[in-house]
C-alpha positions as protocol buffer text, in pm:
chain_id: "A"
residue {
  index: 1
  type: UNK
  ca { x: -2175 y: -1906 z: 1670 }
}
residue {
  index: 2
  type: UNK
  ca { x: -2055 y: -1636 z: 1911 }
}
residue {
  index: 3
  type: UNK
  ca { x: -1688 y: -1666 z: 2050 }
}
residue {
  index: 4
  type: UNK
  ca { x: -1567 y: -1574 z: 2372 }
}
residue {
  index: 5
  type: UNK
  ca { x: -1389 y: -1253 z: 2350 }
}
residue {
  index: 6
  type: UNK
  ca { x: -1069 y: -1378 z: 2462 }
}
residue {
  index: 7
  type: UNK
  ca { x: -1067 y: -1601 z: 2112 }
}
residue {
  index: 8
  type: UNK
  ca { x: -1195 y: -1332 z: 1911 }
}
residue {
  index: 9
  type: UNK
  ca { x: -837 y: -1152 z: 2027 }
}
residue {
  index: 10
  type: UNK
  ca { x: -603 y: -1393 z: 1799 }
}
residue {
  index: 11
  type: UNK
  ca { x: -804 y: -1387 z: 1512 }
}
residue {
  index: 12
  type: UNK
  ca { x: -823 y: -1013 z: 1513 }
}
residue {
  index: 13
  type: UNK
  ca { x: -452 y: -964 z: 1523 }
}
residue {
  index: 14
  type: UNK
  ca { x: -391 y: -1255 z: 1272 }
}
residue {
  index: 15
  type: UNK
  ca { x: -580 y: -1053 z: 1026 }
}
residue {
  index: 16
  type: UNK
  ca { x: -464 y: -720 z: 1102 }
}
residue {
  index: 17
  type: UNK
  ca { x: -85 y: -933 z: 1119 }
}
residue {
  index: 18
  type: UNK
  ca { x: -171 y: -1065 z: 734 }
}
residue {
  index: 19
  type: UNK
  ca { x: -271 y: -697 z: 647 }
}
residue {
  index: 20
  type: UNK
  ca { x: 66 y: -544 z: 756 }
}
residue {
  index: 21
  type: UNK
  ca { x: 209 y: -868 z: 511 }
}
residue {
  index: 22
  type: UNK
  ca { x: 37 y: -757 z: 236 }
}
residue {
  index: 23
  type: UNK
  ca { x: 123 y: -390 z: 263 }
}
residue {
  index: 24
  type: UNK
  ca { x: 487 y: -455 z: 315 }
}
residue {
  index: 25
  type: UNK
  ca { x: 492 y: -665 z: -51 }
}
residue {
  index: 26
  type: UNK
  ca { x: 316 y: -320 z: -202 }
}
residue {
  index: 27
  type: UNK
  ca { x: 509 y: -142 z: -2 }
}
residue {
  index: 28
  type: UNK
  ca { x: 880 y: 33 z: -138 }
}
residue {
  index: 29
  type: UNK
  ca { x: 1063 y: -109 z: 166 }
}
residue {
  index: 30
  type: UNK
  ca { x: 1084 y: -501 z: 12 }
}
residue {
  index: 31
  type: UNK
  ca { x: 1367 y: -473 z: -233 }
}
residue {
  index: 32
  type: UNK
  ca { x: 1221 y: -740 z: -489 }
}
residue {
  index: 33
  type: UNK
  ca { x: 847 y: -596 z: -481 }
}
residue {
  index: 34
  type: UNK
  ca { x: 872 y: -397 z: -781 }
}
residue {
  index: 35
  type: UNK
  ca { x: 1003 y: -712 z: -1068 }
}
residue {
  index: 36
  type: UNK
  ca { x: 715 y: -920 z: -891 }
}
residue {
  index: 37
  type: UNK
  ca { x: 434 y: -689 z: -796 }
}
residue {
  index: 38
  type: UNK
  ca { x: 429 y: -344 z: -859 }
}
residue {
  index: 39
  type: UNK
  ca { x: 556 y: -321 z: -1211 }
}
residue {
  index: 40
  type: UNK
  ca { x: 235 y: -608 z: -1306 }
}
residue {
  index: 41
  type: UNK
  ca { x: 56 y: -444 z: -1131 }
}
residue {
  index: 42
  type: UNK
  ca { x: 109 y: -76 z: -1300 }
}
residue {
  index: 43
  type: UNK
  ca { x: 69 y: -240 z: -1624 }
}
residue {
  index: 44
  type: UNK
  ca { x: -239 y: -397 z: -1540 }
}
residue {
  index: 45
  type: UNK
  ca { x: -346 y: -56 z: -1407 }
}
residue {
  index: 46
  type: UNK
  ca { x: -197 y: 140 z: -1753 }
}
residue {
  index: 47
  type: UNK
  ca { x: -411 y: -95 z: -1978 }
}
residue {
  index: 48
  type: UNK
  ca { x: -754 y: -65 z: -1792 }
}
residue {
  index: 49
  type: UNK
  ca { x: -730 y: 308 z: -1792 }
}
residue {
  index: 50
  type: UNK
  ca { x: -601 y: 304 z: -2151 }
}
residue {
  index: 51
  type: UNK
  ca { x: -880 y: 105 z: -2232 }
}
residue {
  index: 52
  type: UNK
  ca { x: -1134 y: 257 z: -2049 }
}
residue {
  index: 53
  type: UNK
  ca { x: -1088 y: 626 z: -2021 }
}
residue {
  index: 54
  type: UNK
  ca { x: -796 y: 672 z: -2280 }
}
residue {
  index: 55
  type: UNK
  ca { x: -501 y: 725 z: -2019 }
}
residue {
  index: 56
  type: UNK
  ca { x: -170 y: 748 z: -2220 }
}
residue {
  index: 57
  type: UNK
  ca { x: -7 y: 407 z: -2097 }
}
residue {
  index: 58
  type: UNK
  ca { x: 291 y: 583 z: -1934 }
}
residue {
  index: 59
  type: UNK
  ca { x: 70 y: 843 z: -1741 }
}
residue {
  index: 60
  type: UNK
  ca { x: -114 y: 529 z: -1611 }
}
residue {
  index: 61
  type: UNK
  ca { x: 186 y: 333 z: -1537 }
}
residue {
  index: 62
  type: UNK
  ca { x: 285 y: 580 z: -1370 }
}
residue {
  index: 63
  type: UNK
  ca { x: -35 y: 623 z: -1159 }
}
residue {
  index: 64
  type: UNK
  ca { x: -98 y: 220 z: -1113 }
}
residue {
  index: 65
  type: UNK
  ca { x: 283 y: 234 z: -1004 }
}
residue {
  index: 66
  type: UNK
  ca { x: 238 y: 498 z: -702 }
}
residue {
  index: 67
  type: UNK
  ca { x: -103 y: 373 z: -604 }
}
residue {
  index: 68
  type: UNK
  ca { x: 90 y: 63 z: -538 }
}
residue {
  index: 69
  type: UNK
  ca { x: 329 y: 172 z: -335 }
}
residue {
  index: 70
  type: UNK
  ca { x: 98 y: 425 z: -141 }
}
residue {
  index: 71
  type: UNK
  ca { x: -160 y: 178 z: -65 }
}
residue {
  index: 72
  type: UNK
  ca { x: 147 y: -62 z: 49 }
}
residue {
  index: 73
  type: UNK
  ca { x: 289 y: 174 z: 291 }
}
residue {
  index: 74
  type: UNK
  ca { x: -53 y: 252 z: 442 }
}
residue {
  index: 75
  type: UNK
  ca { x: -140 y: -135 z: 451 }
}
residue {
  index: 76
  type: UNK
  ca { x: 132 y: -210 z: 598 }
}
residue {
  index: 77
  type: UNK
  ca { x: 113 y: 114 z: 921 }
}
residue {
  index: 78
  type: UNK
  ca { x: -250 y: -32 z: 934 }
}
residue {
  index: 79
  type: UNK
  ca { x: -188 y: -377 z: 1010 }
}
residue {
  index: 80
  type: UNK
  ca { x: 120 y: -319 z: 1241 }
}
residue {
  index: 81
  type: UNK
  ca { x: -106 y: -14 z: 1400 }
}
residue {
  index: 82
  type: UNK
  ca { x: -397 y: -297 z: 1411 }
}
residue {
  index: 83
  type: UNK
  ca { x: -171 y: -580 z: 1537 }
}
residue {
  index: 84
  type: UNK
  ca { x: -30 y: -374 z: 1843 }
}
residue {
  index: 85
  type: UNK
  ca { x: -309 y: -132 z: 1918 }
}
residue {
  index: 86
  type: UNK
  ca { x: -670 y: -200 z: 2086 }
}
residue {
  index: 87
  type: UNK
  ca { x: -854 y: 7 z: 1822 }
}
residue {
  index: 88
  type: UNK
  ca { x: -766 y: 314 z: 1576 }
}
residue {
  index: 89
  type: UNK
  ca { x: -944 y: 616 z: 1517 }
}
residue {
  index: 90
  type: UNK
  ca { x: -1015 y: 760 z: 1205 }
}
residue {
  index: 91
  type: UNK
  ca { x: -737 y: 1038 z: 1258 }
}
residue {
  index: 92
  type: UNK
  ca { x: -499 y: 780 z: 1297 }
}
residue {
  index: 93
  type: UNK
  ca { x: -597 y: 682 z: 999 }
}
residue {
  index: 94
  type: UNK
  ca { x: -576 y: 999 z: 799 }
}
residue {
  index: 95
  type: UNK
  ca { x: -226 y: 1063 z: 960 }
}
residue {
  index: 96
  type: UNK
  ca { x: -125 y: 721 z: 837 }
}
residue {
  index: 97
  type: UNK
  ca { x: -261 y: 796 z: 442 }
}
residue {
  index: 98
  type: UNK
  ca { x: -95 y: 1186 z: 474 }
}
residue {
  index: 99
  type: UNK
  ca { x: 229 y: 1014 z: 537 }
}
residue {
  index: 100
  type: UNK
  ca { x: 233 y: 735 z: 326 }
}
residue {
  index: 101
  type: UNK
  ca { x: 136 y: 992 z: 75 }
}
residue {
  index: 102
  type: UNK
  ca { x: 434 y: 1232 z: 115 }
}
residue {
  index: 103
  type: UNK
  ca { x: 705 y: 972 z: 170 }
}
residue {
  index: 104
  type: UNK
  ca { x: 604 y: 835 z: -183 }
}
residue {
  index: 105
  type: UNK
  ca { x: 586 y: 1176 z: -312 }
}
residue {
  index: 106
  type: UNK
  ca { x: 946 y: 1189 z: -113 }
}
residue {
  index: 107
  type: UNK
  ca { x: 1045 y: 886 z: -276 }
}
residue {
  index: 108
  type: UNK
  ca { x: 943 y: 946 z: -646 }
}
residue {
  index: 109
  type: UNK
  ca { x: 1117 y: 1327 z: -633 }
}
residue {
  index: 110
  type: UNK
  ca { x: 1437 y: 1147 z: -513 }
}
residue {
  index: 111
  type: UNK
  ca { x: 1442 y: 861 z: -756 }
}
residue {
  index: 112
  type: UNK
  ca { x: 1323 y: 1133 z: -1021 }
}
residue {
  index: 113
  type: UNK
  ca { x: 1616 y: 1388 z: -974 }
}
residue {
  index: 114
  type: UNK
  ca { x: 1864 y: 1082 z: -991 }
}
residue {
  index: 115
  type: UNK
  ca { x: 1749 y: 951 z: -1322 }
}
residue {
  index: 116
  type: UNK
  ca { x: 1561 y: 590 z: -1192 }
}
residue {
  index: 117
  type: UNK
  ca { x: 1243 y: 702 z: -1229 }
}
């Protein structure tokens, strides 16, 4: 059945809304995200490619661990970018993965020099 565009509007932004929750519980910026998410999910992500390709299981923890976070920041810029905005373009999208990118990198060379990484 084909909606009227003006209900097609809420739905859209409901998803896009859910996205942007989703990326901030990968993302770094929820303080409790790593006990509960990330740190299951790098294990999970050390295993497979232990199993499967023979990653040493702290190089893939390592990996499944800033994947995590990456793909949380850029969920998150997506669905707030989708909630608020009519439509993004691909460059939007490519600026949005470049920066998500280098604030991990940011991140990880902080927590690195300090010892908590």
């Amino acid at each position: 059945m084909i909606m009227p565009a003006r209900l097609q509007q809420p739905s859209r932004r409901l998803i896009w809304a859910l996205l942007a929750v989703v990326g901030y519980i990968l993302s770094p910026l929820s303080w409790w995200n790593d006990v509960f998410v990330n740190i299951p999910i790098a294990v999970a992500t050390a295993w497979l490619l232990n199993t499967l390709l023979g990653v040493d299981q702290l190089v893939g923890f390592y990996i499944g661990y800033m994947a995590s976070n990456i793909l949380g920041l850029y969920l998150l810029a997506l669905g707030v970018s989708g909630t608020v905005a009519r439509k993004i373009d691909r460059k939007t999208l490519a600026k949005m993965m470049v920066m998500g990118a280098l604030y991990t990198l940011v991140a990880a060379l902080i927590l690195g020099r300090l010892g908590l990484l």
